[in-house]
C-alpha positions in Angstrom: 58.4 -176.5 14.2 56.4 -174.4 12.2 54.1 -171.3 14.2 51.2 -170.7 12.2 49.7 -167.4 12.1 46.6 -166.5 14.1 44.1 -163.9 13.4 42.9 -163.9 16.8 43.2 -161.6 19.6 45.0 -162.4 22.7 44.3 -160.6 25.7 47.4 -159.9 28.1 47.4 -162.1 31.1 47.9 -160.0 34.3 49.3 -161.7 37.7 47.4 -161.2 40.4 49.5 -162.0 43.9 48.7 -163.4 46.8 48.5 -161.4 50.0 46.7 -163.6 51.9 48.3 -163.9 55.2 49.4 -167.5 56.1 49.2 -169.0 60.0 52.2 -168.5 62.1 53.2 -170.6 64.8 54.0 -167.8 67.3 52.7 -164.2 67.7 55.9 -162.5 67.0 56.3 -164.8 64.2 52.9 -164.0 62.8 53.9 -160.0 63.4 56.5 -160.0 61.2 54.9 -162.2 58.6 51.7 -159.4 58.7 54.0 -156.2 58.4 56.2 -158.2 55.4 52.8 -159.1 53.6 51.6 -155.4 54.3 54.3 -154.0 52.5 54.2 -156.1 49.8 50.6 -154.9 49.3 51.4 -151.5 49.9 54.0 -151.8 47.1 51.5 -153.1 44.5 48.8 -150.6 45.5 51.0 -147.8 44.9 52.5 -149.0 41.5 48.8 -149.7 40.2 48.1 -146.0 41.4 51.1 -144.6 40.0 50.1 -146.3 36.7 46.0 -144.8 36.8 47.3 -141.1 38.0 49.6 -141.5 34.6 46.8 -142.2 32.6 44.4 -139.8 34.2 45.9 -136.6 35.2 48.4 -134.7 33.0 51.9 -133.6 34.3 51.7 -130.8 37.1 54.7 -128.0 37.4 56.7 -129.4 40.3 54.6 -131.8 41.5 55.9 -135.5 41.9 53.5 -138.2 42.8 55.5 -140.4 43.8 55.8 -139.7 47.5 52.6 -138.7 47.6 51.1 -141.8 46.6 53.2 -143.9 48.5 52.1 -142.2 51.8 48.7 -142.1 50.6 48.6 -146.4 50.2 50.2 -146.8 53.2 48.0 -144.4 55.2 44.5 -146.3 52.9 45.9 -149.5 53.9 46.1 -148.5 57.8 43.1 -146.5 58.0 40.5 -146.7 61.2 36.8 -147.2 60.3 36.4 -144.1 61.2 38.4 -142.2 58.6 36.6 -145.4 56.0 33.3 -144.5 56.8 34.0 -140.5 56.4 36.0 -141.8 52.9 32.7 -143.5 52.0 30.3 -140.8 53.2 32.4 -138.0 50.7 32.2 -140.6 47.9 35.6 -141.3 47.2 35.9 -144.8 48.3 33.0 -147.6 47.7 32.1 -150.5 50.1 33.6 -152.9 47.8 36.8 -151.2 48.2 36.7 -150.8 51.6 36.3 -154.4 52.3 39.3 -155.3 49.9 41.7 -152.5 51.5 40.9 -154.2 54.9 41.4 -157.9 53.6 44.8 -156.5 51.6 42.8 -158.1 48.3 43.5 -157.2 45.0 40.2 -156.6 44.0 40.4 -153.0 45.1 40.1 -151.1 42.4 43.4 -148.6 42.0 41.9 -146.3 39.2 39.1 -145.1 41.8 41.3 -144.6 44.5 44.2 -142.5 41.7 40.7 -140.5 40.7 40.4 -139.7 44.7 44.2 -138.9 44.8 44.3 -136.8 41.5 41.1 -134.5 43.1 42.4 -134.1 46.3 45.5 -132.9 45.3 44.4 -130.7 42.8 42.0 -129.4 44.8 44.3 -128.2 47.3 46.6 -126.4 44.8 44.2 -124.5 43.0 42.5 -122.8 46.7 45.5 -122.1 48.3 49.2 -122.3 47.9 50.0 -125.0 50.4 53.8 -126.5 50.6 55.3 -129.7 50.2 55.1 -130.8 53.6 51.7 -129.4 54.1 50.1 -131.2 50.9 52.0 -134.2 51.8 50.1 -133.9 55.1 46.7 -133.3 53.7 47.3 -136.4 51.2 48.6 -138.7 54.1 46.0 -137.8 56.3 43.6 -138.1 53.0 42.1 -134.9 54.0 40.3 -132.9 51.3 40.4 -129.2 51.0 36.8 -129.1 51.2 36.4 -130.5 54.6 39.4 -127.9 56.0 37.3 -125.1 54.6 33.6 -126.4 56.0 35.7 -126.5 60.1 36.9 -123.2 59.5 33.7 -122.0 58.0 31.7 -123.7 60.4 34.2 -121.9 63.5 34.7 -118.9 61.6 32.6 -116.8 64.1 35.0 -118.5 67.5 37.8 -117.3 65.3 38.8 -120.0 63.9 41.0 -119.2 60.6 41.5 -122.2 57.5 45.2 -122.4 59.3 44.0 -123.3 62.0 41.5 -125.7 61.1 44.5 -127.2 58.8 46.3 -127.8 61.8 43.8 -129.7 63.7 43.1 -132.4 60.2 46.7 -132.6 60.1 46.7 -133.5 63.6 43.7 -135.2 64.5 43.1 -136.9 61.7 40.8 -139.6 63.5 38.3 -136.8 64.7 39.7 -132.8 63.7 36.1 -131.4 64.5 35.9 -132.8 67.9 39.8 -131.7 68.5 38.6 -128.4 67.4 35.7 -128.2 69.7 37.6 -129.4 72.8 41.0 -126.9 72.1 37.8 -123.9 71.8 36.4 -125.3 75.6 40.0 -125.0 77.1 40.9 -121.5 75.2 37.8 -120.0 76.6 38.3 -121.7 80.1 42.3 -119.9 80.2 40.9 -116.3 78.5 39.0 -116.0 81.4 41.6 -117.0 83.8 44.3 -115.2 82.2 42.5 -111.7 81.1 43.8 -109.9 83.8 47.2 -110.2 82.5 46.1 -108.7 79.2 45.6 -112.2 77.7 43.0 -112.1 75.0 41.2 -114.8 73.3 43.1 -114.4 70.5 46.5 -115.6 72.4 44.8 -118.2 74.0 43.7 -119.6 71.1 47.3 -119.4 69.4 48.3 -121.1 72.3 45.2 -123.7 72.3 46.6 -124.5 68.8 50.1 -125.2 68.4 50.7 -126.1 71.7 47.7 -128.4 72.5 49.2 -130.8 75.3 50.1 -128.2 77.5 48.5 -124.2 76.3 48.4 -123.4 80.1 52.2 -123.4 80.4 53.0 -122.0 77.2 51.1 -119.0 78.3 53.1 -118.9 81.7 56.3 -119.1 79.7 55.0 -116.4 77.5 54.2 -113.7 79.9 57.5 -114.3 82.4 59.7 -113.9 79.1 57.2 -111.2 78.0 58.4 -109.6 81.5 62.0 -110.0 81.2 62.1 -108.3 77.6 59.8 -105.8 78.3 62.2 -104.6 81.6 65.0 -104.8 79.5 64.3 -103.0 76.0 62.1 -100.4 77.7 65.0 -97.4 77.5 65.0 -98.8 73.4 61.2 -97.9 73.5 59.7 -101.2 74.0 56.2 -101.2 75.3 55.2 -104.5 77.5 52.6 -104.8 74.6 55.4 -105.5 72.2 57.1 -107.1 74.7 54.1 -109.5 74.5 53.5 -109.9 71.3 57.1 -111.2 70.2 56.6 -113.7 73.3 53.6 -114.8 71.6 54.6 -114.9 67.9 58.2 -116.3 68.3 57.6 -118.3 71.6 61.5 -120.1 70.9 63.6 -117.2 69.3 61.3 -113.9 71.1 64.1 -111.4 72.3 66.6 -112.6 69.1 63.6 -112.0 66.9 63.1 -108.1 68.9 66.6 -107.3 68.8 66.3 -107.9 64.9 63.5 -105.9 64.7 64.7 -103.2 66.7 67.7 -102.6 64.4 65.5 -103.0 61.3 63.6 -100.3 63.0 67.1 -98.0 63.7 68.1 -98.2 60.2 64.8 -97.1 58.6 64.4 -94.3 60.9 68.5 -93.0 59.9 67.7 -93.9 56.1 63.8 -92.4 55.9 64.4 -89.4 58.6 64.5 -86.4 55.7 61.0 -87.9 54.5 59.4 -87.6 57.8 59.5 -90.5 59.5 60.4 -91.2 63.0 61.6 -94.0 64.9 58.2 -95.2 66.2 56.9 -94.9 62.1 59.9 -97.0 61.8 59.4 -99.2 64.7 55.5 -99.9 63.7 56.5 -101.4 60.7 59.5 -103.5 61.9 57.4 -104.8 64.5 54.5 -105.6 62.3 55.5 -106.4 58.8 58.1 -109.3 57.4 59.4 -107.0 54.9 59.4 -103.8 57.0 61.0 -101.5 53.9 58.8 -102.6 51.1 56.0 -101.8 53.7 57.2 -98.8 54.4 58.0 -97.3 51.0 55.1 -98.3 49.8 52.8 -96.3 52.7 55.1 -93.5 52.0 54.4 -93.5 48.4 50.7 -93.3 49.6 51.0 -90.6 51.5 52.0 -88.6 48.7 49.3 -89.4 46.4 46.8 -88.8 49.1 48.9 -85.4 50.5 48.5 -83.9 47.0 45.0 -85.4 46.3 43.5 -83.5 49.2 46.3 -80.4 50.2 43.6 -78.3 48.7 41.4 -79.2 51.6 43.5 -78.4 54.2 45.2 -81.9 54.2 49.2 -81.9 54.8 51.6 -84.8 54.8 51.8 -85.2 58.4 47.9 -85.6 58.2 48.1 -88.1 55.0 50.8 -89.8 56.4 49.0 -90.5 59.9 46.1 -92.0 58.0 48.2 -94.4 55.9 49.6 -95.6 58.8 46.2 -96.1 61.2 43.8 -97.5 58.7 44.2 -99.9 56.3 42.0 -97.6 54.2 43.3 -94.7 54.6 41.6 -92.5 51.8 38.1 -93.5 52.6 39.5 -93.0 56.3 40.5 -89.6 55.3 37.6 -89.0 53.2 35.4 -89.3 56.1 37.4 -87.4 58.9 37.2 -84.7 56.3 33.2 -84.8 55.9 32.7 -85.3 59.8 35.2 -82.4 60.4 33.2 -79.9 57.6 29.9 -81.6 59.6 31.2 -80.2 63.2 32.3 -77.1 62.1 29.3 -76.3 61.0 27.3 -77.8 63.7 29.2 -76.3 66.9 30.6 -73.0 65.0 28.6 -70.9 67.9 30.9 -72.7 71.0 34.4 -71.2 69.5 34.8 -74.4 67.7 37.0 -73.9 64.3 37.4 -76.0 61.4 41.1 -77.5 62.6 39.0 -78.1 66.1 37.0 -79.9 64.8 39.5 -81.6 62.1 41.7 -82.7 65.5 38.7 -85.0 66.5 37.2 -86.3 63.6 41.0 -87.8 63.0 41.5 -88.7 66.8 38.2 -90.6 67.4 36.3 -93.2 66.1 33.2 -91.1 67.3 34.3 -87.8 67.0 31.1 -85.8 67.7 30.5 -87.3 71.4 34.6 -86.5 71.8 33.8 -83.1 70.8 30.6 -82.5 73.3 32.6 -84.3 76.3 35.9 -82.1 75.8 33.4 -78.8 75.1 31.8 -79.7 78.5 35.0 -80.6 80.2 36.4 -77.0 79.0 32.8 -75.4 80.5 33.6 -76.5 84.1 37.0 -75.6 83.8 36.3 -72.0 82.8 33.7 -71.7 85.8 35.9 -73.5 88.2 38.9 -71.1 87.5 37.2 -67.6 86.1 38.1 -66.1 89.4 41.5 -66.5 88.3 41.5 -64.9 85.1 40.7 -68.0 83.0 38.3 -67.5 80.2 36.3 -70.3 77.8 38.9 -69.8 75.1 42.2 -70.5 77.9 40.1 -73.7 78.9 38.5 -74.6 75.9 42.7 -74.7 74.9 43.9 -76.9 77.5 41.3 -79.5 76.9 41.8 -79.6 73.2 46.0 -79.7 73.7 46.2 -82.0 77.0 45.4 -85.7 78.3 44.7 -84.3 81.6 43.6 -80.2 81.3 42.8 -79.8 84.3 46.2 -80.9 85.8 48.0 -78.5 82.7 46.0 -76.0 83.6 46.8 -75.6 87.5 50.4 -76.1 86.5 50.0 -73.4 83.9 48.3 -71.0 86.6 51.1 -71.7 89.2 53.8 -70.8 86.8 52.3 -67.5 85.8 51.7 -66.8 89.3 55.9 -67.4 89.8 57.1 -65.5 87.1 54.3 -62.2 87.5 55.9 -62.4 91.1 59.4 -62.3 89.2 59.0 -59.5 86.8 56.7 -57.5 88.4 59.3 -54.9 89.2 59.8 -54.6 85.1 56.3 -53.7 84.4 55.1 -57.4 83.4 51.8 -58.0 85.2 50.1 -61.3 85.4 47.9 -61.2 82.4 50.8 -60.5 80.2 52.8 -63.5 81.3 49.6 -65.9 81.4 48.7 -65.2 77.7 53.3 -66.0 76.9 52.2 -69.2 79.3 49.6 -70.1 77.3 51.0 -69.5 73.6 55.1 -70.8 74.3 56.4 -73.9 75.9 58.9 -72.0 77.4 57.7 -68.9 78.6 60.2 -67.2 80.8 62.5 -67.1 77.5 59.4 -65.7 75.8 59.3 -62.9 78.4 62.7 -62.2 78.1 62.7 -62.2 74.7 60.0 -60.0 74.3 61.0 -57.5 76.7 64.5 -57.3 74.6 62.5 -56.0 71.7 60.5 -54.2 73.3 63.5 -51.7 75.1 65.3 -51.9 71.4 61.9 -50.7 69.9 61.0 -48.1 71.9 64.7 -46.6 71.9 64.0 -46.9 67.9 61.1 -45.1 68.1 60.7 -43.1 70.8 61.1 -39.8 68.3 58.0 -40.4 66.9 56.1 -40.8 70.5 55.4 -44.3 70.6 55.1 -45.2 74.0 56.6 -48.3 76.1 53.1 -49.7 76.9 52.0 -50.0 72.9 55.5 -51.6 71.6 55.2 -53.9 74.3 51.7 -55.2 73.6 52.6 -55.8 70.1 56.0 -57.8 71.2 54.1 -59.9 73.7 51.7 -61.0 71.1 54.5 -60.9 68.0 56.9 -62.2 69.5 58.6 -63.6 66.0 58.3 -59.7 64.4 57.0 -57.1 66.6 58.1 -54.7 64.6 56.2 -55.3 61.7 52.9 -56.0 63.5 53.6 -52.5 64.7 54.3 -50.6 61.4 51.5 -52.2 59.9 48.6 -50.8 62.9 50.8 -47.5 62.2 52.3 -47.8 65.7 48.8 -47.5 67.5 47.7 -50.1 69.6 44.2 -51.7 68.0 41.3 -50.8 69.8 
């Protein structure tokens, strides 16, 4: 036979199936027959997606959809009315689709539903960098970056960060806000119970979120094993504090996760000791960083820059150094310390405060002026409290400025002196002599005996030209390191 050529345009006929589900005689039998039909639909949702997001959205590095739409369809397919109606409210699914998704029809429309898809994804990978199994999540869950970012917004001031508002659509999908607000209720119920400890809110809320059936005994767990590594790494110089925070952080792995960090910490301090760091420089970052060396280096390398920027000011390395390590500014930290310090100077200049007195507390304190008045106070009882006993302003004003506890340094100073006059009294040394060695060495019996070794070898050098006991020995009490230049250059006379 004979095909005749037509002109006219054909248009493809496409199959819709049947997913109507069919009476069974029994309810297992009609189980079965509604989870085989399901999948069927499932199957032709997500091959009419796959086919749109082709169409619509162009190839993404390292992104398949494949999975993702797959979890997607089954998750539409399953969906609550709740998560439908908050689908409808955002815009990204109509009624008419709703209504076909629930009867399995095929008169959904897959190219709206790829559009949804294709938006959501995106719009997670271009705000943050989530990973496979997190956007996977979000896509299952068919829960848009946006809404993530309005809970943690809207909780921003109860602390609540985007992670962990991710982890309560991940896990709540049904109702994430009200999760939220009921995991908030129970943190704040335990901070109060559990502050005495040294619990903060903080914890609790760590707690509140990853371990939401039970925070209560995560937080007992935490603190007994807290306890056990903080009794048995104290000689290695860990504080309960860190103790506490590696219970916290690494609730499964916490004392393999310190005894890593520890020797991280060991080997920076041996490698980074001619540059001026010590173990606890070395320690702070192993405890606090996940790559402790690049940290490191890196805050060394601004200490430099910083050291030589302001050395002209009276700014060493040491000084640098402690900024870079304390603020996460540390050049407008240091910029300030330096204009409050000039500021204090200036201001107290009258109450035998100097420039580097003034320096130690505008680094030290946050409010370094009311520091300043309480230890100038502290120093003004101490003088009149102990003036009987030779103590001047200056000796307590010194005490207050180099101790925690002056007054308790300054009794054991006084008791010291007291010993050693009693001593070396028969060798000329009176009390006031060994109180201002007290005073200016950490050791000052060896300061006495030093001195009064150069002070016989000086006066048998020069006790031709009449230069008496009495003056060499002022000048090697108070230049110890090179009495005998102090005393050429007052041309062996004592100053007056």
């Amino acid at each position: 036979m004979k095909i005749r050529p037509t002109n006219r345009r054909t248009k493809p006929h496409f199959h819709r199936p049947d997913f109507s589900f069919q009476p069974a005689e029994s309810p297992k039998q009609k189980a079965c027959l509604l989870k085989f039909e399901e999948k069927k639909f499932v199957d032709w949702l997500s091959l009419r997606i796959h086919s749109a997001w082709q169409r619509f959205c162009p190839q993404v590095k390292d992104l398949n959809p494949v999975p993702l739409i797959e979890i997607a369809a089954i998750s539409l397919v399953r969906s609550n009315p709740a998560r439908v109606e908050r689908l409808k409210m955002w815009g990204v699914l109509s009624e008419e689709d709703s209504i076909a998704l629930s009867e399995r029809s095929t008169a959904v429309d897959p190219d709206t539903i790829a559009r949804m898809l294709i938006w959501m994804t995106l719009e997670h990978l271009c705000h943050w960098q989530p990973s496979k199994f997190q956007l996977k999540t979000a896509v299952k869950q068919l829960q848009p970056f946006h809404f993530i970012e309005h809970l943690a917004k809207n909780y921003q001031s109860n602390g609540v960060s985007f992670a962990d508002a991710w982890v309560f659509a991940a896990h709540n999908p049904s109702n994430p806000e009200e999760a939220l607000k009921k995991a908030l209720t129970q943190a704040n119920t335990l901070a109060d119970k559990y502050r005495s400890e040294g619990v903060s809110f903080a914890d609790v809320w760590r707690f509140a979120v990853y371990y939401p059936s039970n925070p209560e005994g995560a937080i007992i767990n935490a603190l007994n094993e807290s306890e056990r590594l903080a009794q048995k790494y104290r000689p290695k110089g860990v504080s309960r504090y860190d103790a506490w925070r590696f219970a916290v952080h690494n609730p499964s792995s916490s004392e393999k996760t310190l005894k890593k960090a520890l020797a991280q910490a060991n080997q920076l301090a041996h490698k980074y000791q001619s540059e001026g760091v010590s173990w606890h420089d070395a320690w702070h970052y192993a405890k606090n960083c996940s790559k402790p060396e690049a940290a490191l280096k890196n805050a060394l390398a601004q200490a430099n820059i910083l050291a030589d920027k302001y050395r002209s000011k009276g700014v060493s390395f040491s000084i640098a150094w402690y900024f870079t390590k304390e603020y996460s500014k540390p050049e407008e930290a240091l910029k300030e310390a330096l204009a409050q310090a000039n500021q204090l100077a200036h201001k107290y200049q009258l109450k035998d405060v100097s420039w580097h007195d003034a320096w130690h507390y505008a680094k030290k304190y946050s409010e370094p002026e009311a520091a300043l008045k309480n230890a100038l106070a502290q120093a003004n009882i101490l003088a009149d409290k102990y003036r009987s006993k030779g103590v001047t302003f200056a000796d307590a004003w010194f005490f207050t400025k180099e101790y925690s506890k002056p007054e308790a340094a300054l009794k054991n100073a006084l008791a010291q002196a007291d010993q050693l006059a009693h001593k070396y009294r028969s060798k000329g040394v009176t009390f006031a002599d060994i109180w201002y060695l007290t005073k200016e060495h950490s050791d000052p019996e060896a300061a006495i005996n030093n001195a009064l070794d150069q002070a016989h070898r000086l006066a048998n050098k020069y006790r031709s030209r009449g230069v008496t006991f009495a003056v060499i020995w002022y000048f090697a009490i108070r230049h110890l390191s090179n009495p005998e230049e102090a005393l050429k250059r007052n041309n062996f006379e004592r100053p007056k």
